[in-house]
GUMARVO-903163 format. One line per field, with one value per residue: x, y, z of N, C-alpha, C in turn; residue number from 1; residue in three letters. Coordinates in nm, 2 decimals. Layout:
GUMARVO-903163
n.u c(X  ...)
n.v c(Y  ...)
n.w c(Z  ...)
ca.u c(X  ...)
ca.v c(Y  ...)
ca.w c(Z  ...)
c.u c(X  ...)
c.v c(Y  ...)
c.w c(Z  ...)
num c(NUM  ...)
residuo c(ALA  ...)
//
This chain:
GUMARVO-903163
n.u c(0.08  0.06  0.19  0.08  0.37  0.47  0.39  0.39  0.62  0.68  0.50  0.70  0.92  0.76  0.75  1.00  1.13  0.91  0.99  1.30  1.23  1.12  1.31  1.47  1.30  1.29  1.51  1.48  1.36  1.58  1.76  1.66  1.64  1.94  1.98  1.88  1.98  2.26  2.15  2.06  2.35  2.52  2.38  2.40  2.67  2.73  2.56  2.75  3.01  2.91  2.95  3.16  3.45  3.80  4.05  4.30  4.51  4.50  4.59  4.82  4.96  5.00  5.10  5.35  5.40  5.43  5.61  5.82  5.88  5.95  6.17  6.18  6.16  5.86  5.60  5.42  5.23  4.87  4.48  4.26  3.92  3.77  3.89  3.91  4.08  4.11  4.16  4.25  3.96  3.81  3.95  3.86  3.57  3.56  3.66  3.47  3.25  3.28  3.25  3.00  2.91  2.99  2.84  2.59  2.56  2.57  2.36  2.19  2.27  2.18  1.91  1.85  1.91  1.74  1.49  1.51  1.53  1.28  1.09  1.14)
n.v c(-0.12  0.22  0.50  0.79  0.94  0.87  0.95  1.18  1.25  1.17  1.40  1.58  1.50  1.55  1.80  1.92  1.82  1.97  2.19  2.19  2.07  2.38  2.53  2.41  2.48  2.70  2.79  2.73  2.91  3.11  2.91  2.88  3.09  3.14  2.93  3.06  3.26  3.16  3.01  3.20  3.34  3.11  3.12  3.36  3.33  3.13  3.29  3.48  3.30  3.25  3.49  3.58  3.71  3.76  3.95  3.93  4.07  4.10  3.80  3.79  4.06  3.89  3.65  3.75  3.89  3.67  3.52  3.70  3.71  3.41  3.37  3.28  3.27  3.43  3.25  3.34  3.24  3.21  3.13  3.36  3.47  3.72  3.92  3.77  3.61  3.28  3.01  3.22  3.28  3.05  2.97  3.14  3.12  2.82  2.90  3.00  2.88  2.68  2.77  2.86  2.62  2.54  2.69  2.65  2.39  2.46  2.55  2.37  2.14  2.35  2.35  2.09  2.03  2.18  2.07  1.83  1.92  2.05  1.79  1.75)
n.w c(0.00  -0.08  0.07  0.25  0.28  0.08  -0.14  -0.15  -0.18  -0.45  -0.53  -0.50  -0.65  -0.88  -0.92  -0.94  -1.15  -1.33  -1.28  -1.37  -1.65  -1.73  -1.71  -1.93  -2.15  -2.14  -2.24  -2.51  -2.72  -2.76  -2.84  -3.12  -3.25  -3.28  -3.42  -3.66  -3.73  -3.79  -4.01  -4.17  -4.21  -4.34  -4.62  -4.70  -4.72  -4.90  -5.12  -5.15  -5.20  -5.49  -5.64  -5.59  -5.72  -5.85  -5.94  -6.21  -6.13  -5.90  -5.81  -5.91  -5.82  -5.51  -5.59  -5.65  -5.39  -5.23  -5.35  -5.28  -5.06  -4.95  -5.10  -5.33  -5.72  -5.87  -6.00  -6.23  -6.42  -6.58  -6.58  -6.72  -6.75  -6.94  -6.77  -6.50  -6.26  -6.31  -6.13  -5.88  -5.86  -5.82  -5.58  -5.41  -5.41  -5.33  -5.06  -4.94  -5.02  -4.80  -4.57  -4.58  -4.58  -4.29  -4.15  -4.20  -4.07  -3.82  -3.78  -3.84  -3.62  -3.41  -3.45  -3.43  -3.13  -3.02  -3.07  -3.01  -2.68  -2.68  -2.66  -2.41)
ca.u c(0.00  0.17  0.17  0.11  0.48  0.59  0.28  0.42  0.83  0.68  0.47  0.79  1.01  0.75  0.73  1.13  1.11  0.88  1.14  1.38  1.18  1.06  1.41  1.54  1.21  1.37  1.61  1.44  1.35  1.73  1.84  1.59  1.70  2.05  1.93  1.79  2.12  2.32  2.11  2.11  2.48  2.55  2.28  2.50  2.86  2.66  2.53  2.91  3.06  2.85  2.94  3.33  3.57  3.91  4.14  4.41  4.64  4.50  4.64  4.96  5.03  4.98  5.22  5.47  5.44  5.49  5.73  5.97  5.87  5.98  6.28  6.17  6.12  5.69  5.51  5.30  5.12  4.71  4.41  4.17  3.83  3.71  3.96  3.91  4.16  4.02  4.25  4.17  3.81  3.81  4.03  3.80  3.47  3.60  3.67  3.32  3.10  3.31  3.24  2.83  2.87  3.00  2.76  2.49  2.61  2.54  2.21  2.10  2.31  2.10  1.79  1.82  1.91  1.60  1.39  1.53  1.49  1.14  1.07  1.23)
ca.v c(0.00  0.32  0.57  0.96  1.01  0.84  1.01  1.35  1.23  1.17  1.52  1.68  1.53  1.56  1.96  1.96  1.77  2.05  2.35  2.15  2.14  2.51  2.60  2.37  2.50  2.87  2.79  2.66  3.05  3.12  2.81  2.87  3.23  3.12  2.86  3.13  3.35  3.06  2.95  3.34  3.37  3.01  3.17  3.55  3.31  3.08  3.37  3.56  3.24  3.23  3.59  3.65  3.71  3.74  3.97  3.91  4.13  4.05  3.76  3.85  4.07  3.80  3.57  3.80  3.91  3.53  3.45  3.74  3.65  3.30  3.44  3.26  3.34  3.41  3.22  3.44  3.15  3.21  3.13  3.43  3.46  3.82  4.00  3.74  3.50  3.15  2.96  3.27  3.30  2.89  2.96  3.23  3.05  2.72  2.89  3.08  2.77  2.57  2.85  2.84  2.50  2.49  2.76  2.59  2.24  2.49  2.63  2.24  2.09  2.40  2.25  1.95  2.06  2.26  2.03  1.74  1.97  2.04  1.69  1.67)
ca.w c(0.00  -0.07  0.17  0.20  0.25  -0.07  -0.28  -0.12  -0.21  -0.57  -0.61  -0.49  -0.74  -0.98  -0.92  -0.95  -1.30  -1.45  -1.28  -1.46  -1.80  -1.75  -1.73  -2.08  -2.21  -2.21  -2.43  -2.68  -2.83  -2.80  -2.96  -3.26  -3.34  -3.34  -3.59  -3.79  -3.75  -3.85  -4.16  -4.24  -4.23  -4.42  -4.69  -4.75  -4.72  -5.02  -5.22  -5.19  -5.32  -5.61  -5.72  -5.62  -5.85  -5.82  -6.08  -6.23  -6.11  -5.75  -5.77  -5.94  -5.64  -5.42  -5.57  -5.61  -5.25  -5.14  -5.37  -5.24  -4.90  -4.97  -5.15  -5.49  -5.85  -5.90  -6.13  -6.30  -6.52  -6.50  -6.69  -6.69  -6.79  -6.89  -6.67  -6.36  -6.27  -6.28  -6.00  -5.75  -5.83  -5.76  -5.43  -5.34  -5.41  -5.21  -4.89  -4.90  -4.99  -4.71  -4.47  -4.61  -4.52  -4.15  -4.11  -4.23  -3.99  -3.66  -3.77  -3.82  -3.51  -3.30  -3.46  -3.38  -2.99  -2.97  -3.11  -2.82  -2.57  -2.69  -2.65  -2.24)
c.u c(0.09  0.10  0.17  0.23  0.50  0.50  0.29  0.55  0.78  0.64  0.60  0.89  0.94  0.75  0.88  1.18  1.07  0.93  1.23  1.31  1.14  1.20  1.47  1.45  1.27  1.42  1.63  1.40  1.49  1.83  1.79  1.60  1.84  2.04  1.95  1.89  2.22  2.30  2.12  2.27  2.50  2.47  2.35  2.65  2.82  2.62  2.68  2.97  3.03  2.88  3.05  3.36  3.68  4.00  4.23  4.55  4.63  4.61  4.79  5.05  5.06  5.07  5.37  5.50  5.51  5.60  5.86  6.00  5.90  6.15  6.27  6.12  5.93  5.67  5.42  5.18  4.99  4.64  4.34  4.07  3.82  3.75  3.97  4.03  4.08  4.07  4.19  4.08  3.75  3.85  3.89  3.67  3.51  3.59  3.55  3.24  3.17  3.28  3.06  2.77  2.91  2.89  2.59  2.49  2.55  2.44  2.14  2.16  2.18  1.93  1.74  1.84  1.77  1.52  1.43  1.50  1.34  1.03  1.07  1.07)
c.v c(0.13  0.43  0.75  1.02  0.99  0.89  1.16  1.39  1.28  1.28  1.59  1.68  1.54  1.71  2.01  1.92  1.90  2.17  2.32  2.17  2.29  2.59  2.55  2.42  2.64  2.87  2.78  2.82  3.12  3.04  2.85  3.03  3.19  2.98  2.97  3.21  3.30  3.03  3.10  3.39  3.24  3.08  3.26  3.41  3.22  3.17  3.43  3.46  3.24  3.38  3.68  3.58  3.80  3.82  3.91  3.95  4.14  3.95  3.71  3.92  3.97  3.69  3.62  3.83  3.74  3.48  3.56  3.72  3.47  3.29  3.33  3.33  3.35  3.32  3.30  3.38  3.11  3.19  3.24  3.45  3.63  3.93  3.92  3.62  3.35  3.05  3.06  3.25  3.14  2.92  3.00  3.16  2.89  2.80  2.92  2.98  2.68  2.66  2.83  2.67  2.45  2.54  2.67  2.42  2.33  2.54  2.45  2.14  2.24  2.31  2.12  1.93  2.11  2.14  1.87  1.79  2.00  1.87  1.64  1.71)
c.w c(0.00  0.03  0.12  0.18  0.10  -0.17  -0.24  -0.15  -0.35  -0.63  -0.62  -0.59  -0.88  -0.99  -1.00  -1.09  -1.37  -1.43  -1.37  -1.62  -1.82  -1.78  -1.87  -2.14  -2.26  -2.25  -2.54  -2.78  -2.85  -2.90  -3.13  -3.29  -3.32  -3.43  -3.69  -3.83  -3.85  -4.01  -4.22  -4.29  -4.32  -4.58  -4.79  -4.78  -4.88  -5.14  -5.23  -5.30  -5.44  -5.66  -5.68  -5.71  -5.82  -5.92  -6.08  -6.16  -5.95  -5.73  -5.87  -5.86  -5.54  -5.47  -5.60  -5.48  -5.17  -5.19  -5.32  -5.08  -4.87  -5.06  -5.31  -5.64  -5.88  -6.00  -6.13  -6.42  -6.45  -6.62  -6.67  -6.82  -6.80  -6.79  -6.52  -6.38  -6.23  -6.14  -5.87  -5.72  -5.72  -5.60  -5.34  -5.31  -5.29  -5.05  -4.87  -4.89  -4.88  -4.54  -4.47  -4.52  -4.37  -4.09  -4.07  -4.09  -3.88  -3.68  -3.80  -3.67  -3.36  -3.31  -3.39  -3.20  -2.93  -3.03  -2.98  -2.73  -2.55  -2.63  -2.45  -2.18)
num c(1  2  3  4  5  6  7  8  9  10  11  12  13  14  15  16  17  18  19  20  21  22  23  24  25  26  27  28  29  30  31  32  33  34  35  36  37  38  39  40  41  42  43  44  45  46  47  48  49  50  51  52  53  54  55  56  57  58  59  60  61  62  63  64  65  66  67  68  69  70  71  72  73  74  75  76  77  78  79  80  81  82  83  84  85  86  87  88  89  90  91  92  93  94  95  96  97  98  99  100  101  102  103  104  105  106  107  108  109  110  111  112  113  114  115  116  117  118  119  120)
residuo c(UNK  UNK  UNK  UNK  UNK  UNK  UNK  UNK  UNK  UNK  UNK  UNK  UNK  UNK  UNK  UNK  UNK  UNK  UNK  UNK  UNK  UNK  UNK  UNK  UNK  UNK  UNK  UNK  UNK  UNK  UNK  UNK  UNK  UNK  UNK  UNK  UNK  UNK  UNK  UNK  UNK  UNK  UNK  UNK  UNK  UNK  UNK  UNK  UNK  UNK  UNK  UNK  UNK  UNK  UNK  UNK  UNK  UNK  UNK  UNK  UNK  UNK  UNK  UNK  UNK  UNK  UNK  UNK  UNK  UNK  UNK  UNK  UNK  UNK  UNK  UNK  UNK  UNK  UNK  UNK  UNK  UNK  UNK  UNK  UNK  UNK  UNK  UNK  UNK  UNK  UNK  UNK  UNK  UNK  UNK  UNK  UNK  UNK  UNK  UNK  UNK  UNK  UNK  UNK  UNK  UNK  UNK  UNK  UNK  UNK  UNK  UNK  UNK  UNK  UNK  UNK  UNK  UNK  UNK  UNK)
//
């Protein structure tokens, strides 16, 4: 037969359960606007990639600066497109869509936090 203490132990820890969820509960409107920040920033680092370009003589500077800072002779062999260099543009475009894409990893890793914690 259970008794009034242990049906008075159990409200207590059931009271201390829903302080516990009331408190993961508040986090869930923080988590899901840094979702939205996240997918907004992966979004801009996605659309940049898709629309740098790189000159030529950017990165003509740029390998002469490393090669006298490396104390070698430049290569100066490029293909360019239209005034852009195709190698930079490539460079440039990689890091941006690899940036779109980590971005993108912590606006769906929040998601998927908030949406567990919704669940507790």
């Amino acid at each position: 037969m259970i008794s009034l203490l242990t049906i008075a132990r159990l409200g207590a820890e059931l009271s201390v359960i829903r302080m516990g969820a009331h408190v993961v509960n508040s986090w869930i409107p923080w988590i899901t606007w840094g979702s939205v920040v996240f997918g907004l920033a992966s979004a801009f680092a996605w659309f940049y990639a898709s629309t740098i370009k790189v000159t030529r003589e950017r990165v003509v500077a740029q390998r002469i600066k490393e090669a006298e800072r490396n104390g070698e002779k430049p290569n100066l062999a490029g293909v360019t497109l239209d005034g852009w260099d195709m190698s930079g543009t490539f460079a440039a475009q990689s890091k941006w869509n690899a940036c779109g894409a980590v971005l993108a990893a912590c606006a769906i890793a929040l998601q998927a936090v908030g949406n567990a914690l919704a669940s507790v």
